[in-house]
LUMMI-91220 format. One record per residue: residue number from 1; residue in one letter; x, y, z of N, C-alpha, C in turn. Coordinates in steps of 0.02 Angstrom, whole numbers, padded with zeros to 5 digits. Layout:
<recs>
REC NUM a X Y Z X Y Z X Y Z
...
</recs>
This chain:
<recs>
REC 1 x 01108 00022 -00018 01054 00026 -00067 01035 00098 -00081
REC 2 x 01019 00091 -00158 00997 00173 -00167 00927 00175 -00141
REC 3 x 00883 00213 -00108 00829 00213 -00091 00800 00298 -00099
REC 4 x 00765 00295 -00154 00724 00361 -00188 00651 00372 -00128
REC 5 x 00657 00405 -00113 00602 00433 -00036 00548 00457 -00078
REC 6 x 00478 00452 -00091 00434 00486 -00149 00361 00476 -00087
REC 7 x 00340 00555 -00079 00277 00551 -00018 00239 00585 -00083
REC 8 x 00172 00572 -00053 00123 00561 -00108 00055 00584 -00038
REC 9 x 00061 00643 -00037 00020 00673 00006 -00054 00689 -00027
REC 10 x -00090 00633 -00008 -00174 00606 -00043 -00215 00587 00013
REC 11 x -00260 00630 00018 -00302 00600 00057 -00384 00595 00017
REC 12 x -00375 00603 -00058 -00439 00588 -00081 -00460 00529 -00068
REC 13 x -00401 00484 -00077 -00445 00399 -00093 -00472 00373 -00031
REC 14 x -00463 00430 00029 -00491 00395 00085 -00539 00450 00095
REC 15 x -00532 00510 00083 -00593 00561 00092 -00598 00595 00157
REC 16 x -00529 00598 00218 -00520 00620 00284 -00465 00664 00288
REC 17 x -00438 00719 00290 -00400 00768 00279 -00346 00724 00360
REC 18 x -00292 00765 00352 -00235 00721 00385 -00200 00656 00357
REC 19 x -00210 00621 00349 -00157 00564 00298 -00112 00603 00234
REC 20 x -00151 00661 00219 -00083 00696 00171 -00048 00701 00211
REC 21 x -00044 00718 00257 00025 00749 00315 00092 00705 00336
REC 22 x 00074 00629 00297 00095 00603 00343 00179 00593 00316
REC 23 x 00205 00588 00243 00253 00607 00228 00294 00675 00247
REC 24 x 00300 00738 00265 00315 00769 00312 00315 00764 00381
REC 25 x 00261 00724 00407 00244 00719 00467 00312 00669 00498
REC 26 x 00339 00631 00430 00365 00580 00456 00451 00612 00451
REC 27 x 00451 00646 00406 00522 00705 00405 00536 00727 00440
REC 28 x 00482 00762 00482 00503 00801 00530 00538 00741 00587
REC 29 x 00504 00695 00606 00526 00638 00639 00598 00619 00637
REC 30 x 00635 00612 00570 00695 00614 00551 00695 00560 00491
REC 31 x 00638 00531 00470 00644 00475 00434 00710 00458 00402
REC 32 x 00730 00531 00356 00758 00518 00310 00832 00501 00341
REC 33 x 00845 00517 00392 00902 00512 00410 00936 00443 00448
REC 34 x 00861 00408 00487 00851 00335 00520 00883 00309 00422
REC 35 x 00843 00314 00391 00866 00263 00315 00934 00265 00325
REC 36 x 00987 00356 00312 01043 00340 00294 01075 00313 00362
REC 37 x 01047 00316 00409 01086 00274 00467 01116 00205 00467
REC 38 x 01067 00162 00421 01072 00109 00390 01096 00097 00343
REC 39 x 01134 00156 00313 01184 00127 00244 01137 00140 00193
REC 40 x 01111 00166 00189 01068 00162 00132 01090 00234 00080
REC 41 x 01101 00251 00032 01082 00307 00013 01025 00345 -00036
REC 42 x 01036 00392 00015 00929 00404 00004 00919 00491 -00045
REC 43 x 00869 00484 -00067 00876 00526 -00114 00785 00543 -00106
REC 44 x 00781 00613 -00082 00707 00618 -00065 00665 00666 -00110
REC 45 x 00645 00625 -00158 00620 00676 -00213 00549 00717 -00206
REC 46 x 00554 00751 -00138 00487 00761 -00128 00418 00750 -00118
REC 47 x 00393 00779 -00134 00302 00767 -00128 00272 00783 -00196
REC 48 x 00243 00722 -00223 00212 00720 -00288 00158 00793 -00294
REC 49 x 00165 00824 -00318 00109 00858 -00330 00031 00832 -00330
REC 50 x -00008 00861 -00297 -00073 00846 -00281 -00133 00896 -00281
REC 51 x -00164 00922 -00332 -00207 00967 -00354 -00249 00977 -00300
REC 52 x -00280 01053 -00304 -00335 01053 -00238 -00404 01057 -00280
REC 53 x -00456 00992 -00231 -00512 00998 -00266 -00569 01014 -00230
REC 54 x -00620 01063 -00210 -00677 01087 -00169 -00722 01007 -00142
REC 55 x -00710 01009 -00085 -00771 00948 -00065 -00830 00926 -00104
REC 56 x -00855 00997 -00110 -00913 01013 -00169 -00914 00965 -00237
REC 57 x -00856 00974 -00255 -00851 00935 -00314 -00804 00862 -00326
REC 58 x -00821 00828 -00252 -00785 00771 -00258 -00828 00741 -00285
REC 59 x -00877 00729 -00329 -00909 00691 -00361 -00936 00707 -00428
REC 60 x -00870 00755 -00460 -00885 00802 -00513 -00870 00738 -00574
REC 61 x -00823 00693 -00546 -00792 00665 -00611 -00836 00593 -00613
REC 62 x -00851 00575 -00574 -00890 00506 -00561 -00945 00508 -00511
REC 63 x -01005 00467 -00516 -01049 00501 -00456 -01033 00406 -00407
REC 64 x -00986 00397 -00438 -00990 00330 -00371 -00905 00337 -00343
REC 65 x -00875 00361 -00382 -00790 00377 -00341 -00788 00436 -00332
REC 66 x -00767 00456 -00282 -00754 00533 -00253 -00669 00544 -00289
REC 67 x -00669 00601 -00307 -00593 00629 -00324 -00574 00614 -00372
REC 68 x -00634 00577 -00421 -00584 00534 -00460 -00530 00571 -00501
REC 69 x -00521 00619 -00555 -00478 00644 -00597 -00417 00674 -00558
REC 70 x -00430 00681 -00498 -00372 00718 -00440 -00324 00642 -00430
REC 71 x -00369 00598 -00413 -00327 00531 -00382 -00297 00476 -00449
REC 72 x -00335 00494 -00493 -00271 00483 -00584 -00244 00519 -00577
REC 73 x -00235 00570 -00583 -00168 00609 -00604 -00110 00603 -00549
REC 74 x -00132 00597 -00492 -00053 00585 -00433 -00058 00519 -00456
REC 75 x -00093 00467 -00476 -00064 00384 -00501 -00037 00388 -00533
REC 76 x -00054 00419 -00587 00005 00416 -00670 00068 00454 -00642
REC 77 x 00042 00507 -00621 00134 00532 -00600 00176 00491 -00570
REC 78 x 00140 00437 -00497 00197 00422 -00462 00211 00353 -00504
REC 79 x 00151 00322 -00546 00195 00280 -00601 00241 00279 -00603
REC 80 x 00257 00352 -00632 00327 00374 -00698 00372 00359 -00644
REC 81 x 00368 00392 -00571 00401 00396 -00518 00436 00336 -00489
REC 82 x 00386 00304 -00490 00412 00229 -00479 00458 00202 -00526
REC 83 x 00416 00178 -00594 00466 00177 -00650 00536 00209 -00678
REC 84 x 00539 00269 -00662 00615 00271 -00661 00653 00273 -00615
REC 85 x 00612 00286 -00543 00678 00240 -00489 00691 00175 -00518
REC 86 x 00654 00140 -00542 00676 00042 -00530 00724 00066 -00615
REC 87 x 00714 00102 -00659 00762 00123 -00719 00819 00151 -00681
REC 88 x 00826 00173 -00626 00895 00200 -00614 00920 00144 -00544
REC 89 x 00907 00100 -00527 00923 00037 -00501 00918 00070 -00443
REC 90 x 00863 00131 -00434 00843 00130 -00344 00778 00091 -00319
REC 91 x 00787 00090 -00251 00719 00062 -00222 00673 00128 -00199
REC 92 x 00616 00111 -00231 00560 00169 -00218 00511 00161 -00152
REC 93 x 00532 00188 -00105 00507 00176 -00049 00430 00260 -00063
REC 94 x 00393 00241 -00052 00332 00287 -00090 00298 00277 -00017
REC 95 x 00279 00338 00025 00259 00351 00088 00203 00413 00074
REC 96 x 00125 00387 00102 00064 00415 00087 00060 00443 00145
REC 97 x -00010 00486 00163 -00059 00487 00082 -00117 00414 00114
REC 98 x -00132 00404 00086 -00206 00354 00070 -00183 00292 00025
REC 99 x -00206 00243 00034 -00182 00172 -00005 -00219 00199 -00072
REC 100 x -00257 00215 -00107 -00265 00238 -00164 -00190 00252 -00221
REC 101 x -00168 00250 -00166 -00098 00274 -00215 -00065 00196 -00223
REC 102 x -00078 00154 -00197 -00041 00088 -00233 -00062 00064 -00293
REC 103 x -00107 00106 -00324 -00134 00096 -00411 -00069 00109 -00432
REC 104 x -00054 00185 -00417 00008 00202 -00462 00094 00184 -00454
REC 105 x 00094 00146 -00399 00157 00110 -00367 00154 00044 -00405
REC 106 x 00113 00023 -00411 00096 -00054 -00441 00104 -00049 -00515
REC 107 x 00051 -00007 -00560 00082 00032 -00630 00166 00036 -00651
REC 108 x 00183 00074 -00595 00242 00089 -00626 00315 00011 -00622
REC 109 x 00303 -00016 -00570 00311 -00090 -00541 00314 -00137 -00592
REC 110 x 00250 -00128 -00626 00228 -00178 -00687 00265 -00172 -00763
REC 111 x 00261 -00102 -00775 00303 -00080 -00810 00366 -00102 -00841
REC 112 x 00414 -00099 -00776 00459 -00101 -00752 00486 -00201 -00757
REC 113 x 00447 -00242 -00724 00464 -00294 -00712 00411 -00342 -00744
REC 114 x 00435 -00415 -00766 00416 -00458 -00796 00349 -00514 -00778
REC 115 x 00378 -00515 -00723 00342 -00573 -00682 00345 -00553 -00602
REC 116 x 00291 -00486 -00586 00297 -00466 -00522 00233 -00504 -00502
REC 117 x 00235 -00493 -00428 00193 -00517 -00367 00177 -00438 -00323
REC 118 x 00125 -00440 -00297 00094 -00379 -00252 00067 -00422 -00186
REC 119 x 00108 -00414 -00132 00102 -00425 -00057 00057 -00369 -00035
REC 120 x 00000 -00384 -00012 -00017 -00307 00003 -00047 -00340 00098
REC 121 x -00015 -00298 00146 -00047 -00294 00204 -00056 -00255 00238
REC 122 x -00128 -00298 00259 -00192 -00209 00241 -00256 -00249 00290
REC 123 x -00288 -00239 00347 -00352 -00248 00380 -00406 -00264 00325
REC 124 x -00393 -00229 00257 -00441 -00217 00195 -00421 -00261 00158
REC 125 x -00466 -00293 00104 -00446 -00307 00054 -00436 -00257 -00003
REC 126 x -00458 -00191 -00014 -00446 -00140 -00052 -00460 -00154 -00133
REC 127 x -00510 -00203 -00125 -00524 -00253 -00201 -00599 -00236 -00203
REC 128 x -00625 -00182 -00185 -00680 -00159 -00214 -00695 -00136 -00271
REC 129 x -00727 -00108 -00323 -00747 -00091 -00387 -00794 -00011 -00345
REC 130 x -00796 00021 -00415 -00859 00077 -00416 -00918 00046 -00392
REC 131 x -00939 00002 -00419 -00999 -00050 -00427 -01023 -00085 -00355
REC 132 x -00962 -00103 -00318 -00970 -00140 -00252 -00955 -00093 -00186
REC 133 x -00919 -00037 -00188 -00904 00002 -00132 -00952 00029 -00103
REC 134 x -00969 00035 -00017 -01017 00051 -00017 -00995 00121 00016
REC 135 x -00930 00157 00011 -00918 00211 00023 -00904 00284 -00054
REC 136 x -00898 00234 -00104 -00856 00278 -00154 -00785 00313 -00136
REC 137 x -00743 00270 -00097 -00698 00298 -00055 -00634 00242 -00103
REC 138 x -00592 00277 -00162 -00555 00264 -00205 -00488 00220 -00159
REC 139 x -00481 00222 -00113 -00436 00186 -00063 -00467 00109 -00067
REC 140 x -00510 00104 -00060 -00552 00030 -00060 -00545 00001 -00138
REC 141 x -00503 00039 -00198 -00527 -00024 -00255 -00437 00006 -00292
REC 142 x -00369 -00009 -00269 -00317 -00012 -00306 -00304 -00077 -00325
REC 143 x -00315 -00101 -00256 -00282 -00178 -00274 -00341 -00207 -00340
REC 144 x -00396 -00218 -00351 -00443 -00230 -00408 -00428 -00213 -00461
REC 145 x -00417 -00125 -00444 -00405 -00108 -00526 -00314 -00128 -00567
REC 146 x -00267 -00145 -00497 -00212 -00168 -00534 -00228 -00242 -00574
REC 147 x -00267 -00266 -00537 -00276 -00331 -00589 -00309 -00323 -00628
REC 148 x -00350 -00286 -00647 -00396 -00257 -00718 -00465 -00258 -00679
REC 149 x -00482 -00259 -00638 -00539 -00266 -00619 -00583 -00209 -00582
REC 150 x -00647 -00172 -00628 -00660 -00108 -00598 -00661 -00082 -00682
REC 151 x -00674 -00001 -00657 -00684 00057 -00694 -00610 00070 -00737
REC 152 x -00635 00057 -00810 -00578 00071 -00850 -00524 00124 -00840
REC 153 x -00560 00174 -00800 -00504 00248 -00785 -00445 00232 -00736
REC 154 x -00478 00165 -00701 -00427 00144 -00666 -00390 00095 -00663
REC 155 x -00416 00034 -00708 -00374 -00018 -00724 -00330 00012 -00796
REC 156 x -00339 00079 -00825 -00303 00102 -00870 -00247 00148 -00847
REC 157 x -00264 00178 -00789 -00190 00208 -00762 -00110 00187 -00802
REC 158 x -00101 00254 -00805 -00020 00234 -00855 -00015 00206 -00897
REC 159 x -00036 00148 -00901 -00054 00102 -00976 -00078 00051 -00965
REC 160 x -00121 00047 -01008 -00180 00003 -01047 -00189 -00061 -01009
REC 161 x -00241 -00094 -00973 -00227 -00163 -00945 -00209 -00189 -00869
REC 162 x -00221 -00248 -00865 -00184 -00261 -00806 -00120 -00260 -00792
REC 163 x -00117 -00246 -00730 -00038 -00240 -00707 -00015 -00297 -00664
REC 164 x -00063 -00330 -00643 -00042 -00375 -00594 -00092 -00442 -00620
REC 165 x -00047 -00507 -00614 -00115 -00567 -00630 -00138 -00566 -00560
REC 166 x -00210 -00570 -00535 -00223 -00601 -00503 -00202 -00673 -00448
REC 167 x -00177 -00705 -00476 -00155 -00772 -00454 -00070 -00751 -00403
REC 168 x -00039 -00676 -00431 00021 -00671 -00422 00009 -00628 -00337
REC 169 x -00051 -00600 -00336 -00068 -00570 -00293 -00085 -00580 -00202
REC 170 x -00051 -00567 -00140 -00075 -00591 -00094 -00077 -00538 -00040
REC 171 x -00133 -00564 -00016 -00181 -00515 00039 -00155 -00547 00099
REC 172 x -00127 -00511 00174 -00108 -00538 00235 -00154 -00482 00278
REC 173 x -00168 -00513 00326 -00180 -00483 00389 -00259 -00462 00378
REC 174 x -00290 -00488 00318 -00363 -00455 00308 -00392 -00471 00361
REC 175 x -00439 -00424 00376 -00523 -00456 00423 -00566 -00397 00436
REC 176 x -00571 -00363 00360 -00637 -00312 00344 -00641 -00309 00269
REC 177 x -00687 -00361 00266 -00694 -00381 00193 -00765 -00360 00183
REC 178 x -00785 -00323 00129 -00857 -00310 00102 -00884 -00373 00076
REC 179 x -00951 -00379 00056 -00966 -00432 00025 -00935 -00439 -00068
REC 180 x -00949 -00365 -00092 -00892 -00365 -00171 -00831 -00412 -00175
REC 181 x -00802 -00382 -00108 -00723 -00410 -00117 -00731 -00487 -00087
REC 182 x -00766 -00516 -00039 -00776 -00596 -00039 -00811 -00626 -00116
REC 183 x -00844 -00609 -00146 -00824 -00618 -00209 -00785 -00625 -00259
REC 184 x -00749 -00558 -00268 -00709 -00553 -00314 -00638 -00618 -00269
REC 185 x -00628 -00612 -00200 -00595 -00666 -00169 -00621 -00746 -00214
REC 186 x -00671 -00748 -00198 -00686 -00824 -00225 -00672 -00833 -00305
REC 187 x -00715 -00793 -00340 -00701 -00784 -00431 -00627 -00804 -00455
REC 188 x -00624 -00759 -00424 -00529 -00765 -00441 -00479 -00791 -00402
REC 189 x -00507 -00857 -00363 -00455 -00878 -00316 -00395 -00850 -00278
REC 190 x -00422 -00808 -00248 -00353 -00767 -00234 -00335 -00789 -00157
REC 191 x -00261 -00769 -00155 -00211 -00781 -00096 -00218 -00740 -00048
REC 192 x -00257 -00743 00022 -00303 -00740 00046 -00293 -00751 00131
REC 193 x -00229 -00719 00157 -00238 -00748 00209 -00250 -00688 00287
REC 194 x -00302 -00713 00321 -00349 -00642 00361 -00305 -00670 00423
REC 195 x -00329 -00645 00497 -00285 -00645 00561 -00325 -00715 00570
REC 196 x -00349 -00722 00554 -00380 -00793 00597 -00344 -00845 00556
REC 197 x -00332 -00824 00490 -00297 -00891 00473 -00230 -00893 00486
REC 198 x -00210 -00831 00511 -00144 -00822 00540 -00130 -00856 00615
REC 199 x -00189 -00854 00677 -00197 -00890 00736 -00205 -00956 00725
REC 200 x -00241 -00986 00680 -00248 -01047 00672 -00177 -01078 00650
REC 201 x -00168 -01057 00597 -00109 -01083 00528 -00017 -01059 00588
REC 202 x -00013 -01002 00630 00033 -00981 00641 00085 -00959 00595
REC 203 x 00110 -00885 00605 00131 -00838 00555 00181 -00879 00497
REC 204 x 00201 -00913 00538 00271 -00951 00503 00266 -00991 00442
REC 205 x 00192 -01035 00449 00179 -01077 00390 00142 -01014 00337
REC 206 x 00082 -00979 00364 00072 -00938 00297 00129 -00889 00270
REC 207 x 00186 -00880 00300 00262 -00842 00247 00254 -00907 00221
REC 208 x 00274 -00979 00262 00315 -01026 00208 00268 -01051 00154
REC 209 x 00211 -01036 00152 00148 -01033 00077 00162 -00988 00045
REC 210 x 00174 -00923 00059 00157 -00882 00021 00231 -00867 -00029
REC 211 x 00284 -00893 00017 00356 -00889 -00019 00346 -00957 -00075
REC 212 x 00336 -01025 -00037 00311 -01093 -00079 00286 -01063 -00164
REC 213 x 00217 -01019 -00139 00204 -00987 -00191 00248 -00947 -00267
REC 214 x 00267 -00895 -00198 00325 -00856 -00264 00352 -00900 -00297
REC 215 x 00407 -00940 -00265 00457 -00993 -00305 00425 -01012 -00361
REC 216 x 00349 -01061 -00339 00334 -01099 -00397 00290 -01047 -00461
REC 217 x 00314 -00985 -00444 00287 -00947 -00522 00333 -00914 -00551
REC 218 x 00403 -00927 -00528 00438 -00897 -00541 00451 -00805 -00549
REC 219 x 00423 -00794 -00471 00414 -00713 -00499 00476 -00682 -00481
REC 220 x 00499 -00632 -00506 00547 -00603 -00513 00545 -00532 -00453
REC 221 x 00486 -00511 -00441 00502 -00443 -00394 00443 -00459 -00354
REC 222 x 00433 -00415 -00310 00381 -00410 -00256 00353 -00325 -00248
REC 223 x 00296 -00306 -00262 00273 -00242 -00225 00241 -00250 -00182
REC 224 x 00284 -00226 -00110 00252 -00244 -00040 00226 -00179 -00029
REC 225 x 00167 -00182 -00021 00118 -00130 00014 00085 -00133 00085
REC 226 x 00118 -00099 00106 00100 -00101 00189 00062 -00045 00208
REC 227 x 00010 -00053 00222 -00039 -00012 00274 -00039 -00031 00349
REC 228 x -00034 00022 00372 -00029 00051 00432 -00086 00001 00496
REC 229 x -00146 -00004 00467 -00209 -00024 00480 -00214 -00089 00487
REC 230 x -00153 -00139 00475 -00145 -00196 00487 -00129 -00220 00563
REC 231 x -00103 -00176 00558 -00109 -00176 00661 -00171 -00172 00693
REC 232 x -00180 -00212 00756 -00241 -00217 00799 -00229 -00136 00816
REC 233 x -00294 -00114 00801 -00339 -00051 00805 -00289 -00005 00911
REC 234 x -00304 -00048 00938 -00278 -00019 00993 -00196 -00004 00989
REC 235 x -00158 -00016 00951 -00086 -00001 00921 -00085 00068 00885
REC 236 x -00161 00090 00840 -00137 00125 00810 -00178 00183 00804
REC 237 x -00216 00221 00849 -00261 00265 00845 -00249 00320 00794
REC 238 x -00194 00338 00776 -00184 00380 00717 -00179 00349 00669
REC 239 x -00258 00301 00625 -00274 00293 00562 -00312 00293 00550
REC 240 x -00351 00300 00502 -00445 00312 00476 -00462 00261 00458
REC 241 x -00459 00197 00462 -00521 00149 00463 -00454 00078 00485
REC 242 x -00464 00094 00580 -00437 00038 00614 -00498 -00026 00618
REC 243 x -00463 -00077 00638 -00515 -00130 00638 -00460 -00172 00706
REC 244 x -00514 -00194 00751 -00480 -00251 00800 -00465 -00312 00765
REC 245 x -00418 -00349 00831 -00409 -00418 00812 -00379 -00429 00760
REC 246 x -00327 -00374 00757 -00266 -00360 00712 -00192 -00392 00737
REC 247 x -00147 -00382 00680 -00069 -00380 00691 -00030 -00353 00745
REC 248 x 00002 -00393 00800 00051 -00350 00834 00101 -00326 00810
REC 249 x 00149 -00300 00843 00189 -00257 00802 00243 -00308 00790
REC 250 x 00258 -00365 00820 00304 -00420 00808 00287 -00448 00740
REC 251 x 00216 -00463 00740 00178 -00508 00694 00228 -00484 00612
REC 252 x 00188 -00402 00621 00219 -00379 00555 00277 -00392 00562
REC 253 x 00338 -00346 00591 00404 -00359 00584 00427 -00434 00560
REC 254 x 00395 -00481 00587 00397 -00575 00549 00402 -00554 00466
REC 255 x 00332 -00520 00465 00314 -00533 00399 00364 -00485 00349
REC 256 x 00379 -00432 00376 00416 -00396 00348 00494 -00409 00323
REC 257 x 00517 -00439 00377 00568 -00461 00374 00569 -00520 00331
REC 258 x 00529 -00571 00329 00526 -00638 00282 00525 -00613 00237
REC 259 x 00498 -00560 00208 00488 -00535 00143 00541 -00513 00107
REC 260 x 00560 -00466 00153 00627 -00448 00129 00680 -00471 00112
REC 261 x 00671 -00544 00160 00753 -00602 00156 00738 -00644 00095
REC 262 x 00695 -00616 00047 00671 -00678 -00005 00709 -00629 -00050
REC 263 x 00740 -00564 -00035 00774 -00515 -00084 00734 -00525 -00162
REC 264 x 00668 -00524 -00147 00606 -00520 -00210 00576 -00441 -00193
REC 265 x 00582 -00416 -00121 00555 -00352 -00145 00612 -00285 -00171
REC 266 x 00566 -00258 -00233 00606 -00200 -00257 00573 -00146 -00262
REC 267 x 00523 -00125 -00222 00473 -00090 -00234 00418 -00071 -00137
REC 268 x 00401 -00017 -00118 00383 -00036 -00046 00329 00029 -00053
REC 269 x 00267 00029 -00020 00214 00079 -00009 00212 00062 00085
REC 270 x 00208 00131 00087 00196 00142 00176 00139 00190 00193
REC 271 x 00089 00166 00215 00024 00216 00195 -00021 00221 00268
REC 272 x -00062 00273 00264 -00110 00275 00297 -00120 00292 00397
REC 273 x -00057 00351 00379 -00019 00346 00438 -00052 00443 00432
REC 274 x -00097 00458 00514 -00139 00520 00514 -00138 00511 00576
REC 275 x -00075 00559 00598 -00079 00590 00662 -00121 00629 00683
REC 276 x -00166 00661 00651 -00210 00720 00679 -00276 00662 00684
REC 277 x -00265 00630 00711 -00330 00578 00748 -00316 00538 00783
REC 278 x -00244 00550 00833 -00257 00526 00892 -00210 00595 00907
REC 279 x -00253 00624 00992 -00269 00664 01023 -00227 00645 01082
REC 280 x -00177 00694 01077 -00114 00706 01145 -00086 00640 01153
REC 281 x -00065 00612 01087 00013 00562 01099 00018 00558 01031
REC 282 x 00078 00506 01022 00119 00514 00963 00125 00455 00971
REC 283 x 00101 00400 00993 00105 00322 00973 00117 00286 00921
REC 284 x 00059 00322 00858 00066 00272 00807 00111 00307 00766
REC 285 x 00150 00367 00748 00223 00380 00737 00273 00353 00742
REC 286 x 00259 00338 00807 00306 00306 00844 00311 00241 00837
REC 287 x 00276 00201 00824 00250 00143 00800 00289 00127 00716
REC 288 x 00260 00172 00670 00289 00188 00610 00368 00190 00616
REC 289 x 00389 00255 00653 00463 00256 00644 00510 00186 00660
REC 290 x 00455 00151 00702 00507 00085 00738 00489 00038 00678
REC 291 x 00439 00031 00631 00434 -00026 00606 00456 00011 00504
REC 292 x 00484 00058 00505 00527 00093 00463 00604 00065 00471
REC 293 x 00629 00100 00527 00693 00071 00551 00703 00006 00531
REC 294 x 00656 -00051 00564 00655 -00122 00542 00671 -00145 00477
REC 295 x 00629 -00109 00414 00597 -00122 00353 00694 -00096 00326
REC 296 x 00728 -00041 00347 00779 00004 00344 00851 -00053 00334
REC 297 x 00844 -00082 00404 00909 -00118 00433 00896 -00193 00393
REC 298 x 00816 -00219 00349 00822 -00253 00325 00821 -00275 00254
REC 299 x 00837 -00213 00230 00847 -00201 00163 00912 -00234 00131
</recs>
């Protein structure tokens, strides 16, 4: 497989310096070379450009989103970015940075394909609005604004509209939901499944729903967005907003792997990975590089 490498070093949408790092951070590691180990050939187009903006004025462009005009412009770019990997029949593996950036992975996704689906697993639902966040922290509202929902600057990224239906959309591993996003959950019926319905239900039947699902809408691609933060909090001390009573590292690899064997994903976000917050080890790197390799050998 062709696989286009695109790091997207952002740490506005989360507002904690370190998560830019983490695309280099993960180079130095050898990432790129674990991919071609696996047959893959990889093509690493760098680090999106990312403007510098004074703390001072993270609330120059909006007084309820921090960064905003900094965190459009790396969306629309890695759009394009996205969009012409899937135009030149590579897979865009897009490594953050801050989940804020799956606005512009999803954009360019949509673009691109007819009848996509967005897997996103994430501790968060990331389906907050300007209106409902109670951080102004632009990481908390991609998944919303890909379905049109939110501040026009951001459900307009790249072009005009929603990018994703709602209904096509599914949330795994949640269990830090605001009260906005249990709303916008209910309004819009959405696919919805947190760790407890994962203990109850067991991993196996919510894949065989959520695949049940794909089939019967006939979707054609998958943008799997994986955050880091889906793992139980004691797995992963290098990330900025862990939560317990999370994913083991098996759990994901299940999920990852099911996903992949449905050969629906063409599209992958790897985010939220900030070594400079855990203090004298290299665990959740390490953690990353093993569940990379996985994502690698099951392509």
């Amino acid at each position: 497989m062709k696989i286009n490498f695109i790091g997207v070093p952002l740490f506005y949408g989360c507002d904690r310096e370190g998560v830019n790092l983490g695309p280099n951070d993960l180079r130095e590691r050898g990432i790129i070379e674990l991919l071609e180990k696996n047959n893959h050939e990889v093509y690493d187009l760098g680090n999106l450009h990312v403007p510098e903006i004074l703390e001072s004025d993270k609330f120059a462009n909006h007084n309820k989103m921090k960064y905003l005009n900094a965190i459009l412009d790396v969306n629309k770019n890695l759009a394009h970015q996205v969009y012409s990997s899937l135009e030149s029949k590579s897979f865009p593996l897009v490594i953050g940075g801050d989940h804020s950036l799956g606005l512009g992975s999803i954009s360019g996704c949509s673009k691109y394909h007819d009848n996509m689906a967005v897997v996103w697993i994430d501790a968060h639902g990331d389906i907050n609005t300007h209106e409902t966040s109670p951080s102004g922290n632009v990481h908390g509202m991609p998944l919303a604004a890909a379905m049109g929902i939110g501040h026009s600057a951001l459900t307009d990224v790249y072009f005009q509209g929603q990018k994703v239906k709602p209904e096509n959309v599914f949330i795994l591993g949640a269990r830090d939901l605001d009260e906005g996003e249990l709303k916008i959950i209910e309004d819009y019926k959405l696919n919805v499944y947190t760790t407890e319905d994962l203990r109850n239900l067991g991993i196996e039947e919510i894949m065989r729903r959520v695949h049940t699902t794909l089939i019967e809408k006939k979707i054609d691609a998958i943008h799997l967005s994986y955050d880091i933060d889906s793992l139980d909090s004691t797995l992963v001390p290098g990330t900025g907003t862990p939560v317990a009573d999370g994913l083991t590292v098996d759990e994901c690899k299940y999920m990852l792997k099911y996903l992949i064997g449905t050969r629906l994903v063409k599209s992958m976000d790897f985010v939220e990975l900030n070594t400079r917050l855990e203090e004298g080890g290299d665990s959740t790197i390490s953690i990353c590089m093993d569940l990379l390799e996985h994502i690698s050998k099951n392509l």
